[in-house]
VEXTIPA-574844 format. One record per residue (C-alpha): residue number from 1; y, x, z. Coordinates in Angstrom, 2 decimals. Last residue first. Example, Ala and Ser with C-alpha at 12.3 -4.5 7.8 and 13.67 -1.06 7.14 Angstrom:
VEXTIPA-574844
     i         Y         X         Z
     2     -1.06     13.67      7.14
     1     -4.50     12.30      7.80
END
This chain:
VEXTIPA-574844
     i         Y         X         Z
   594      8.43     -6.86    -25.40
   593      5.81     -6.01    -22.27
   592      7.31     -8.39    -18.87
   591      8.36     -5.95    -16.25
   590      5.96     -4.80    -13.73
   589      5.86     -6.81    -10.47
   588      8.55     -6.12     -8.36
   587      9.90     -3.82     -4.75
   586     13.02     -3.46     -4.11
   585     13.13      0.66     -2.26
   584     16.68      1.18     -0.45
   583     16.00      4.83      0.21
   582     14.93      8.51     -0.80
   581     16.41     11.37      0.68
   580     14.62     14.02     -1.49
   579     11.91     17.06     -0.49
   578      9.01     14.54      0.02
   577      9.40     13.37     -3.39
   576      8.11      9.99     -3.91
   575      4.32      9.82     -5.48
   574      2.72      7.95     -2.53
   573      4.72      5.50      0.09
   572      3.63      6.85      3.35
   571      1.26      4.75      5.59
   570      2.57      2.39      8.15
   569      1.08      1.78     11.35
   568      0.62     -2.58     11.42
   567      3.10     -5.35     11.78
   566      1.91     -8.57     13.25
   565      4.81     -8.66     16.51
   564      4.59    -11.36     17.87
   563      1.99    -14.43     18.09
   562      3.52    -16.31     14.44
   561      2.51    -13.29     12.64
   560     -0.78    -13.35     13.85
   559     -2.92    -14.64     10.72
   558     -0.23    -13.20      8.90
   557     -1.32     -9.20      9.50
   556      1.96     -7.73      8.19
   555      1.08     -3.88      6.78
   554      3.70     -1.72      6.64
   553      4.95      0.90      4.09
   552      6.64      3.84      4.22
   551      9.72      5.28      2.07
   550     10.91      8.35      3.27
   549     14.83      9.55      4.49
   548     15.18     13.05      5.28
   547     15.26     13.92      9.05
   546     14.23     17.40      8.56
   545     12.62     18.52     11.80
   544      8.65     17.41     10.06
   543      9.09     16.90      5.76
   542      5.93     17.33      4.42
   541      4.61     19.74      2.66
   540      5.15     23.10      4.93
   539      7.25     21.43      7.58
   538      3.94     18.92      9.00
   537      3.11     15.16      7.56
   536      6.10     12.54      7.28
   535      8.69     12.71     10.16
   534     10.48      9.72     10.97
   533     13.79      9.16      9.48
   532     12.70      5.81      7.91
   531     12.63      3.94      4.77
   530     10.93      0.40      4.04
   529      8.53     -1.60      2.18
   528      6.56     -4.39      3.15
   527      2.94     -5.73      2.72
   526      1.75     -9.37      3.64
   525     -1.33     -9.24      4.75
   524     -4.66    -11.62      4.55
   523     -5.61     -8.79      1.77
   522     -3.47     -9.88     -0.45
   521      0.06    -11.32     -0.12
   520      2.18     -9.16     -3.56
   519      5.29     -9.63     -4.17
   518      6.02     -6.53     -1.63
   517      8.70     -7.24      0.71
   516     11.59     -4.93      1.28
   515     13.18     -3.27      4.85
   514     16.15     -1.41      4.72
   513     16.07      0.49      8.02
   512     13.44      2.32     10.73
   511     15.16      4.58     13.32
   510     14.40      3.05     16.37
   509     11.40      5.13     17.04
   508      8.99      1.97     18.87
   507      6.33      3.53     16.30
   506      8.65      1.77     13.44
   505      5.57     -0.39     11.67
   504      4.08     -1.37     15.49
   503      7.31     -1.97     16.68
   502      8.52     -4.80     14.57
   501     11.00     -6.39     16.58
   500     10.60    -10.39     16.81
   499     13.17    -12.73     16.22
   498     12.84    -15.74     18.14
   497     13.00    -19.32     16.95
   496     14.28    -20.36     13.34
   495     12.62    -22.00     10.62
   494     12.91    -19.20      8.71
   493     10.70    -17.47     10.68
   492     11.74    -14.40     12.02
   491     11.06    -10.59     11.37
   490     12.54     -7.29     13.22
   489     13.05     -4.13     12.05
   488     14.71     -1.19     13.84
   487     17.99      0.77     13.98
   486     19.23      3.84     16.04
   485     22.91      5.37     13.92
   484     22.72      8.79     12.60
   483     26.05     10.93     12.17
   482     26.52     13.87      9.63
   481     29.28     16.37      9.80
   480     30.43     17.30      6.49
   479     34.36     17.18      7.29
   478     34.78     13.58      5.34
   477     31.95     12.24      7.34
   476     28.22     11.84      6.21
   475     27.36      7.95      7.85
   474     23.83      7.84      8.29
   473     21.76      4.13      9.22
   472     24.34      1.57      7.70
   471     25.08     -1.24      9.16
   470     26.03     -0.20     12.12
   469     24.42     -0.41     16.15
   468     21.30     -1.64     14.25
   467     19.45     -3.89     12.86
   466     16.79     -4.50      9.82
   465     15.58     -7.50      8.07
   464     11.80     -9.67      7.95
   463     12.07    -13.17      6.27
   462      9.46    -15.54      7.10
   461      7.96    -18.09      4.87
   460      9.14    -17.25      1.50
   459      5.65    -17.68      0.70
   458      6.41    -13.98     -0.69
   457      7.85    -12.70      2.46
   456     11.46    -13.24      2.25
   455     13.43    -10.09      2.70
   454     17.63     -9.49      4.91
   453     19.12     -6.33      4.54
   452     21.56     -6.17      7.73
   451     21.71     -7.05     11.30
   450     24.59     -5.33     13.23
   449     24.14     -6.25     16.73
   448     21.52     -3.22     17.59
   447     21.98     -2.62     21.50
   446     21.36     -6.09     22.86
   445     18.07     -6.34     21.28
   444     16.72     -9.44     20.37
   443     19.12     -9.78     17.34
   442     22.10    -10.02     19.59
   441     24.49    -10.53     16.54
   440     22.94    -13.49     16.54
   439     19.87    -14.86     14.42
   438     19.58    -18.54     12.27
   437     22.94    -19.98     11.88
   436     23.30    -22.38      9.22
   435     25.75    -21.14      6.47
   434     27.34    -24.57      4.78
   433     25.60    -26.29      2.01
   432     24.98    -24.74     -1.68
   431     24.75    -26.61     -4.57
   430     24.22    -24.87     -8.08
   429     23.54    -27.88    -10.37
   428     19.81    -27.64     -8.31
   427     19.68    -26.52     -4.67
   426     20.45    -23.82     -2.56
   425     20.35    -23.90      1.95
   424     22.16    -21.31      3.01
   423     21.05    -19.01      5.51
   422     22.51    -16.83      8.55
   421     22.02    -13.31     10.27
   420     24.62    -12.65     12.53
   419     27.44     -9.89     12.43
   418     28.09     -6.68     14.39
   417     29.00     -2.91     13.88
   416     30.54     -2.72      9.75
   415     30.21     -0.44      6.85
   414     28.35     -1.49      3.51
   413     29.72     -5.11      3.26
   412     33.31     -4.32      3.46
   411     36.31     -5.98      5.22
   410     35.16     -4.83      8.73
   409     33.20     -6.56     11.61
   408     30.55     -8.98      9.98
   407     30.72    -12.49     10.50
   406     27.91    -13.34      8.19
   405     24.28    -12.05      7.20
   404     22.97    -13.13      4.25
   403     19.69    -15.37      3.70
   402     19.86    -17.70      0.48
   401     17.22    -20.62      0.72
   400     15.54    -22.76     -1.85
   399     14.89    -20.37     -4.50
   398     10.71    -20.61     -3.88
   397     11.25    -16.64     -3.63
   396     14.19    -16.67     -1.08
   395     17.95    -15.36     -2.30
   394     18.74    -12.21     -0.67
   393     22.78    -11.96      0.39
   392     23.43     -8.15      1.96
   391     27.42     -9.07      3.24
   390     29.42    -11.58      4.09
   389     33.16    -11.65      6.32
   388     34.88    -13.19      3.36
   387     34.67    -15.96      0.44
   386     31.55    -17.64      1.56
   385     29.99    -19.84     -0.71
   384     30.71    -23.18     -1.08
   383     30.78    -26.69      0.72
   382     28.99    -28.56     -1.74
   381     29.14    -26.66     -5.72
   380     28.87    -23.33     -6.72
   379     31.23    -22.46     -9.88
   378     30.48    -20.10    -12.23
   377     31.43    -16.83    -13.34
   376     30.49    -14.84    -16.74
   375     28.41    -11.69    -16.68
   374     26.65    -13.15    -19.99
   373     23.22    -13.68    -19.03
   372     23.10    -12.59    -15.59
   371     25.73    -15.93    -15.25
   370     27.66    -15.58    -11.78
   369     27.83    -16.86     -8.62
   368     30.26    -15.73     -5.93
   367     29.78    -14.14     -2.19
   366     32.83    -12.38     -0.53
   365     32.90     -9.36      1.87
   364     34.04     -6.90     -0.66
   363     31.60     -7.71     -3.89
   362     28.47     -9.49     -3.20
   361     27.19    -11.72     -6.16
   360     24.44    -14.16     -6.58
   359     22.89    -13.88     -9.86
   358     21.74    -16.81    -11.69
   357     19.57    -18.01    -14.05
   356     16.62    -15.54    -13.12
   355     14.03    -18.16    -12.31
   354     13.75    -17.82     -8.84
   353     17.75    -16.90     -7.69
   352     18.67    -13.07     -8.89
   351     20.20    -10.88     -5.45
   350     23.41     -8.96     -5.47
   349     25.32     -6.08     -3.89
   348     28.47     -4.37     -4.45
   347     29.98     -5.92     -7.86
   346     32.45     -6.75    -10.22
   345     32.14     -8.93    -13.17
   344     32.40     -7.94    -17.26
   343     33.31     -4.52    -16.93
   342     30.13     -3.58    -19.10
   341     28.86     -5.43    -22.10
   340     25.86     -7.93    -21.15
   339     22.39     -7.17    -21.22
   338     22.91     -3.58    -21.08
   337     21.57     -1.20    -23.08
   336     20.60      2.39    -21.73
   335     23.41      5.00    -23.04
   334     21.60      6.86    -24.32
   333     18.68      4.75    -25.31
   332     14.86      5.80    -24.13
   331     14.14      4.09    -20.76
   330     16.41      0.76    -21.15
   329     15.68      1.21    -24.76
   328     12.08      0.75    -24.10
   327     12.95     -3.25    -23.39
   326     11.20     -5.09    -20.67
   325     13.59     -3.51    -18.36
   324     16.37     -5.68    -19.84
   323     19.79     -4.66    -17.47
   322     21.88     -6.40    -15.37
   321     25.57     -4.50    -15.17
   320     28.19     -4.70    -12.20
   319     31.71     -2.87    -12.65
   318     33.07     -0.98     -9.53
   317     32.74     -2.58     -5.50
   316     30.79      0.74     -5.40
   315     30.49      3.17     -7.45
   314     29.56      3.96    -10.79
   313     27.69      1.21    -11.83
   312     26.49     -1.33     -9.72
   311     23.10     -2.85     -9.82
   310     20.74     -5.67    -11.84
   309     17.30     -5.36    -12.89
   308     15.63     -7.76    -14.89
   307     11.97     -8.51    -15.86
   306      9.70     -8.39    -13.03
   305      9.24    -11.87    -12.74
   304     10.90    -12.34     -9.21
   303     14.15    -10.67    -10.56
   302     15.05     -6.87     -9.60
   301     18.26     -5.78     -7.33
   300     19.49     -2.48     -7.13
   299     22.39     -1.26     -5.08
   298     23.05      1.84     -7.08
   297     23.27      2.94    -11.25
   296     25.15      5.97    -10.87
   295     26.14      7.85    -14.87
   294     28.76     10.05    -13.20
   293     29.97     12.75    -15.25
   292     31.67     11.30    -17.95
   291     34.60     10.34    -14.72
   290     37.24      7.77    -16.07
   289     34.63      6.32    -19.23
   288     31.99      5.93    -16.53
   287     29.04      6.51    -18.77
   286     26.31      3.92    -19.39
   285     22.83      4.84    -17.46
   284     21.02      7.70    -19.20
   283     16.98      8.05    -17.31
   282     16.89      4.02    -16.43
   281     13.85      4.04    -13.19
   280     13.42      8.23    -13.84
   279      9.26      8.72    -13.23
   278      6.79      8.37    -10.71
   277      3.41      8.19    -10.92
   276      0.89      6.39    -13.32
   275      0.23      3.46    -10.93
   274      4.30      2.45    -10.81
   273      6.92      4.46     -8.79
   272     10.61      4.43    -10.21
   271     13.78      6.25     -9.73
   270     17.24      5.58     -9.37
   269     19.49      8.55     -9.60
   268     21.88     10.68     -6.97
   267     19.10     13.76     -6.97
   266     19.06     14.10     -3.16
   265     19.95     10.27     -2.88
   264     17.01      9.27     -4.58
   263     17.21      5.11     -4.73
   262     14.54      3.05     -5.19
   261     12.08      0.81     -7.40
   260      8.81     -0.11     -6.77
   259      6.62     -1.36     -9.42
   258      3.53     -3.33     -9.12
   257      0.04     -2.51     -6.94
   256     -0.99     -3.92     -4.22
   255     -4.56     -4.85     -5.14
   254     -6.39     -5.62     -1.74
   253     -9.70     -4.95      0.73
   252     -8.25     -3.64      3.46
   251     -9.24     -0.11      4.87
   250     -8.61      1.03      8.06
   249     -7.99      4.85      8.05
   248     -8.47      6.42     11.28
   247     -7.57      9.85     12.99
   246    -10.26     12.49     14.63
   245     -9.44     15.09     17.13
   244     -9.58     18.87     16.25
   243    -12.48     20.91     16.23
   242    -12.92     24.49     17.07
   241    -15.24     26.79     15.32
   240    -15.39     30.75     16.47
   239    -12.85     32.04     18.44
   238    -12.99     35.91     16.79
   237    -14.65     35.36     13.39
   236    -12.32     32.45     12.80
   235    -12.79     28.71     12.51
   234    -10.61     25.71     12.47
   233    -11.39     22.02     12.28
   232     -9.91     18.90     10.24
   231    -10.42     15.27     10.47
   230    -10.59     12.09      8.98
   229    -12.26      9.10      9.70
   228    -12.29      6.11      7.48
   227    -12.54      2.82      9.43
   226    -15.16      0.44      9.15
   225    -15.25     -2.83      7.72
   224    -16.86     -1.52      4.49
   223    -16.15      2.01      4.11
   222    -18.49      2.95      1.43
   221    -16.39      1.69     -1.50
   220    -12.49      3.61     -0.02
   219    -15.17      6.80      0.97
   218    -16.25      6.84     -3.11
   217    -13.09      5.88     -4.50
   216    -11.54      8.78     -2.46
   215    -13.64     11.44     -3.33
   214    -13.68     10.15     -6.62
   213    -10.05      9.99     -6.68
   212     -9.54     13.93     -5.50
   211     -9.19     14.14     -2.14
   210     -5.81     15.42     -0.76
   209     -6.07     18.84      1.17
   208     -2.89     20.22      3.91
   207     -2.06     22.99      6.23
   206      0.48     24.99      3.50
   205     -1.21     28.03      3.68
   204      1.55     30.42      1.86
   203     -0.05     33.44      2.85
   202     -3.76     32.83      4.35
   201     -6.25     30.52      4.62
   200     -9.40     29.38      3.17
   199    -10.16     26.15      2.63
   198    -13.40     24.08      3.09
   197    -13.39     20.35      1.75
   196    -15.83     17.53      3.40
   195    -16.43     14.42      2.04
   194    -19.11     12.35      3.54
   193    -20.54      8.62      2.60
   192    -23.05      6.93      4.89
   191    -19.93      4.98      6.65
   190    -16.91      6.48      5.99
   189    -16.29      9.77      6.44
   188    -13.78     12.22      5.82
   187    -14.02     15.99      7.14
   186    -11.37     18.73      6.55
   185    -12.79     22.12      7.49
   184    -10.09     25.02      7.54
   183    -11.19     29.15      7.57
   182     -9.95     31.95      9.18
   181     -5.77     32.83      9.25
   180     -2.64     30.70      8.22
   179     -2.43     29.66     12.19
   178     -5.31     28.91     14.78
   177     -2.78     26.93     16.87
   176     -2.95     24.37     14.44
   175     -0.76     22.09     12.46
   174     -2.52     19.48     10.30
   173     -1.72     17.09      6.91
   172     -4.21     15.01      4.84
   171     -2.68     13.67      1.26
   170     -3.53     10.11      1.38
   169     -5.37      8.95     -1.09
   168     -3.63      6.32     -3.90
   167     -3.14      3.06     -2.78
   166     -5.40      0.11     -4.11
   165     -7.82     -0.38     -1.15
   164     -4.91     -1.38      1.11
   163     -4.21      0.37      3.81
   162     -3.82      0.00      7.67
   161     -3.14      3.37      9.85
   160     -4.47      3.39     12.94
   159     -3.96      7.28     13.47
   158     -1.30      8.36     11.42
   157     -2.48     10.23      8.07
   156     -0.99     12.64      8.43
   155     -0.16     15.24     11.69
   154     -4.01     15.79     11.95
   153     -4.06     18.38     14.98
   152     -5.91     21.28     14.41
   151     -8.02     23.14     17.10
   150     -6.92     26.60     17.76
   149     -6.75     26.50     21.38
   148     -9.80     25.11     22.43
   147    -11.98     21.83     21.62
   146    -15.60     21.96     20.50
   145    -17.65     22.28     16.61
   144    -19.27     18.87     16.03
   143    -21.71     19.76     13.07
   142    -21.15     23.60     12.38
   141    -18.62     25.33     11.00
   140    -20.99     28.06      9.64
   139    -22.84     25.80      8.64
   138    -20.19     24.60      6.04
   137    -19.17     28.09      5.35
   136    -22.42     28.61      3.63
   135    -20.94     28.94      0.15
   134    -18.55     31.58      1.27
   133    -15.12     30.62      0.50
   132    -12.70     32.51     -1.60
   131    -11.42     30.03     -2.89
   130    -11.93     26.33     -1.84
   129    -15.39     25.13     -1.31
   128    -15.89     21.30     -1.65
   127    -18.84     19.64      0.05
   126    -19.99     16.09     -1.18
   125    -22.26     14.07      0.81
   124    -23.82     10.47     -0.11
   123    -25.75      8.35      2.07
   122    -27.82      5.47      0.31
   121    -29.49      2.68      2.45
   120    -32.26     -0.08      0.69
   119    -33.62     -2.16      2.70
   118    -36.41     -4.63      1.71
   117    -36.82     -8.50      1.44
   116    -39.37    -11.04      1.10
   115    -40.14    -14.46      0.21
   114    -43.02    -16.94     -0.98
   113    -43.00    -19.90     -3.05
   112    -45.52    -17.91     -6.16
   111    -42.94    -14.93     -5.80
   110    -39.86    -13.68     -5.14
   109    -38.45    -10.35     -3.98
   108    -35.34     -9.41     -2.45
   107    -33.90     -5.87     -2.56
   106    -31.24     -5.38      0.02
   105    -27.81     -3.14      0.80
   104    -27.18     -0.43      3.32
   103    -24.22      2.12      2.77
   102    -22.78      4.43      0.25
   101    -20.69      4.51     -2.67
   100    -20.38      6.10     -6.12
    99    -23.39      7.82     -6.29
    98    -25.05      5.78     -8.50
    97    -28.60      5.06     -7.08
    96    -31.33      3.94     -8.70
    95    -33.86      1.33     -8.00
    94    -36.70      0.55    -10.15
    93    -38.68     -2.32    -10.16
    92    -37.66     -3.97    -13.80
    91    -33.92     -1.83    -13.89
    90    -32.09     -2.39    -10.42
    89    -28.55     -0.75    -10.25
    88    -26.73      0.94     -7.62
    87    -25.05      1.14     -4.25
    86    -22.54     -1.40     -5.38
    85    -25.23     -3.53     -6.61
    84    -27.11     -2.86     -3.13
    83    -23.93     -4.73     -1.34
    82    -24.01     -7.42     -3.81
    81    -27.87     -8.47     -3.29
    80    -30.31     -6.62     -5.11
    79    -32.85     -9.06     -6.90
    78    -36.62     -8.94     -7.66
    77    -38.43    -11.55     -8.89
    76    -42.48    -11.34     -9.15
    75    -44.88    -12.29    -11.47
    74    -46.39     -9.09    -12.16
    73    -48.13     -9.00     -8.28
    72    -49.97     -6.55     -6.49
    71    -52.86     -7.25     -4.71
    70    -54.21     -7.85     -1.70
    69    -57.54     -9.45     -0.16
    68    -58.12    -11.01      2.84
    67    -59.57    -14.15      1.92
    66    -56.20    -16.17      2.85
    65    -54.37    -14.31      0.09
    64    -51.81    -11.10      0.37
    63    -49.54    -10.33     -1.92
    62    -47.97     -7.07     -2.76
    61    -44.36     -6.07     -4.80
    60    -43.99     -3.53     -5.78
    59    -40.86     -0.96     -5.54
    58    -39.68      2.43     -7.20
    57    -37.13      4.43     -6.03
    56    -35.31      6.51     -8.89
    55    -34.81     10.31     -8.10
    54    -30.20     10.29     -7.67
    53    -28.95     12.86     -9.67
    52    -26.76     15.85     -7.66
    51    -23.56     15.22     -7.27
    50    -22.58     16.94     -3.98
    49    -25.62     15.75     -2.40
    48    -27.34     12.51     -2.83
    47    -29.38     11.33     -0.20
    46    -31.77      8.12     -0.82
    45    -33.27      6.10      1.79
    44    -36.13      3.45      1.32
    43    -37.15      0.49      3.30
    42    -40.28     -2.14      3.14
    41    -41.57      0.31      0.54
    40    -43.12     -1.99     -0.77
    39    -42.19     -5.01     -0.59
    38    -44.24     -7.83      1.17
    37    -45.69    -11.14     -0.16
    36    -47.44    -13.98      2.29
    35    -50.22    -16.54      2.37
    34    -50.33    -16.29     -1.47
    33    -51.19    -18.99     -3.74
    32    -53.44    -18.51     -6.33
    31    -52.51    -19.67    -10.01
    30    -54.36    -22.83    -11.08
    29    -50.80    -24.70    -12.34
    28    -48.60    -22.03    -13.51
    27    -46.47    -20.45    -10.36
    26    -42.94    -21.35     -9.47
    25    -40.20    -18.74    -10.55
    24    -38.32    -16.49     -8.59
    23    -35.24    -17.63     -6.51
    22    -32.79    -15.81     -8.22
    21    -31.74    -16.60    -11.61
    20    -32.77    -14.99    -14.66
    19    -33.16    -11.44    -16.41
    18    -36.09    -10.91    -18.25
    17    -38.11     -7.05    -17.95
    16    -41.37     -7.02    -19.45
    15    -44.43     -5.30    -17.60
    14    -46.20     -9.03    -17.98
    13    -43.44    -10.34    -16.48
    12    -41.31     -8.54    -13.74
    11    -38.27    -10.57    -13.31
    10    -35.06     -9.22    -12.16
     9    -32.42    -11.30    -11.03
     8    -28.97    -11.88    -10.85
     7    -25.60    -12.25     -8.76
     6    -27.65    -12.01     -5.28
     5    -26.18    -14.45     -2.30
     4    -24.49    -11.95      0.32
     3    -25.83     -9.07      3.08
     2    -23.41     -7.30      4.91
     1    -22.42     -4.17      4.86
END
């Protein structure tokens, strides 16, 4: 860690604590002046072990004078700088730790015009036995336990991974050669903090441990610009220990939090994923009045504040409907309200402008403006929107640009093999120009010439989209069979130039789709949702030979976005169900409360 300016001060008066500023104080006139000052102990370490209380450290401060005597001084000021203050806290000379990180920090002391400092380094260990585990199974392990046969190999997280301090732990996921027999070790450690759980295996083993949010708090606080390391050894009375290789968590220091909204197609309902978990997005939708048994909301679209969310009902190409997610009846009515009545505009897919004044409508292949308010049309003034060949419009966050792809090959927006990314320039009284071409059918890949699902970064600086040889990445056929088109991400600025392919988030796989920017640009990244057919974690808990769609997200380093290709390994998206196809994730900051 390193060190920073100190946030306050402890001065040791007379045996009375008084909190000022750092620096110390300057001595009263006749006081002797030191040649030098020194802490002591210069350096202390402090182990805590699975929880047990921290002994206090305690500290003097010493001056020495030109006749060669010492003493030890009341007078002093001692502060921690901000690494120590995460280690612990600092009452009059006292240091204790708190067990909730570890790492070096420093005590500085002040006194009479002189200086000095002293290191203060915390480790912290925490061993969890799982049952049926002896209590010295740890040693048993041993520290760095070799290679053979049996060793584990950590299938999640991926190695390289970039995550934001915010996200929930990962849930760690091995296959090994050693089986559901002996014992499991799963190690994380980031700097001076340890967690380490021991399982024991058996039946139903399903090859995976999540830390518990202390654990993970305390390795996520420790970390510092190191990666996390996880991983996970075997042992049996026969082979003995063998370790498997280590993965890497890099850590970045960001909130991304919000609301993420997506589509389950296993359970054919939107759903939701906030910091409490996930639950039903709008739980009773409106009933189709032809079929009472489909209540679909699909092809989801939320406004920039959070507020509105506006889909099809029923099908698509059917009746539209926005609805109020700042009101509880959205969650609790049956039906959920509606801001307007239903069958008042028709609609495939849509995107809200900046202020949520107007929805921009994609029904066929057509594009057409219409009132969220009321579900009432409008006119769009300069050259107009298109009224064919269009498809996936996304209107930028600063509401200056729409960016929709155009030319497609079929009559519909969901189904088509080429078309080329475009924008149209929006201004006030609803003015549009003409489509200005920005990316090809080509799309820097001559295979994929069907872009599709177009995102502005939140500086509405770039805008990241997916292509592929169709539009769609799985088309089920009318006699069950199931064929899965190649697709990958790319990103552009829109200012034009080339579009770059976003290997790094899609592992080169080609089967990455739907792409979604977070609102959120902390961390020096911007963050982005998509799905992919990639495996997630091993068959037991994850979902490895299964092909089911997952959400994942990418980091988007921007101080090289402009170099190539910025994205970063993804992580899975926590609390969606790995046993559902989940897709088509728009993610928003919470709803306004009512």
């Amino acid at each position: 860690m390193k060190s920073k300016l100190a946030l306050f001060a402890i001065v040791i008066a007379g045996g009375v604590v008084v909190v000022g500023c750092a620096g110390g104080r300057q001595p009263p006139p006749g006081t002797a002046v030191p040649t030098s000052i020194e802490v002591q102990p210069p350096s202390a370490t402090i182990a805590i072990d699975n929880g047990a209380p921290a002994t206090p450290v305690g500290f003097a401060v010493v001056a020495k004078f030109a006749d060669g005597h010492s003493e030890t001084l009341t007078d002093a000021t001692l502060a921690l700088d901000l690494d120590a203050q995460l280690l612990g806290t600092l009452a009059g000379a006292q240091f204790t730790a708190g067990g909730g990180s570890a790492g070096t920090g420093h005590l500085t002391a002040q006194a009479r015009g002189k200086s000095a400092m002293a290191t203060v380094t915390v480790t912290v260990h925490q061993v969890h036995l799982g049952t049926g585990v002896p209590p010295d199974a740890s040693g048993t392990f041993g520290p760095n336990p070799v290679t053979g046969p049996q060793s584990p190999f950590v299938v999640y997280p991926l190695d390289g991974v970039v995550m934001p301090s915010s996200v929930k732990a990962p849930d760690v996921q091995w296959e090994s050669g050693g089986g559901a027999s002996g014992m499991y070790r799963v190690r994380l450690t980031a700097g001076g903090a340890s967690v380490e759980s021991i399982l024991s295996a058996g039946a139903g083993f399903t090859f995976d441990w999540q830390p518990s949010l202390a654990d993970w708090s305390l390795l996520v606080n420790s970390a510092g610009t190191q990666p996390i390391s996880v991983s996970v050894d075997h042992w049996d009375a026969t082979s003995g220990a063998q370790g498997g290789a280590a993965v890497r968590i890099n850590m970045v220091r960001a909130d991304v939090g919000g609301v993420i909204y997506y589509w389950d197609l296993s359970e054919g309902k939107m759903q939701r994923i906030d910091e409490t978990g996930r639950m039903p997005a709008i739980p009773k939708p409106p009933v189709n009045p032809a079929d009472a048994a489909n209540r679909c909301v699909a092809c989801h679209v939320v406004s920039r504040d959070g507020r509105y969310l506006a889909g099809e009902l029923w099908g698509g190409g059917m009746t539209g409907a926005v609805f109020d997610l700042s009101d509880p009846k959205v969650r609790s009515g049956d039906p959920a309200p509606t801001v307007m009545p239903v069958n008042t505009y028709n609609s495939l897919f849509s995107t809200f402008n900046a202020d949520a004044t107007r929805l921009l409508v994609n029904n066929g292949s057509s594009l057409s403006l219409v009132d969220p308010k009321t579900g009432m049309s409008l006119p769009a003034y300069g050259p107009g929107l298109p009224t064919a060949n269009a498809a996936h419009p996304t209107w930028s966050p600063d509401g200056t640009l729409v960016a929709f792809v155009n030319n497609i090959a079929s009559g519909s927006a969901v189904d088509y093999t080429t078309g080329d990314l475009q924008l149209i320039g929006a201004s006030a009284g609803d003015t549009f120009t003409a489509p200005m071409p920005l990316v090809s059918n080509s799309t820097g890949d001559p295979a994929f010439k069907a872009p599709s699902w177009p995102t502005f970064s939140p500086d509405s600086q770039w805008i990241a989209y997916a292509a592929g040889v169709n539009s769609r990445a799985r088309l089920t056929n009318q006699n069950g069979t199931v064929t899965d088109y190649p697709g990958a991400l790319f990103m552009i600025s829109r200012s034009g130039g080339t579009a770059v392919r976003l290997d790094n988030a899609c592992a080169a796989a080609r089967n990455c789709f739907l792409p979604n920017f977070s609102p959120y640009d902390a961390g020096g990244y911007y963050w982005m949702v998509f799905y992919s057919l990639r495996d997630y974690g091993n068959a037991q808990v994850g979902t490895k030979n299964t092909k089911r769609r997952q959400m994942w997200v990418t980091a988007i380093d921007k101080s090289k976005v402009a170099a190539g290709d910025a994205s970063q390994v993804p992580y899975w998206l926590p609390d969606q169900d790995a046993k559902t196809d989940n897709m088509s994730a728009f993610w928003a900051v919470p709803p306004p409360l009512q």
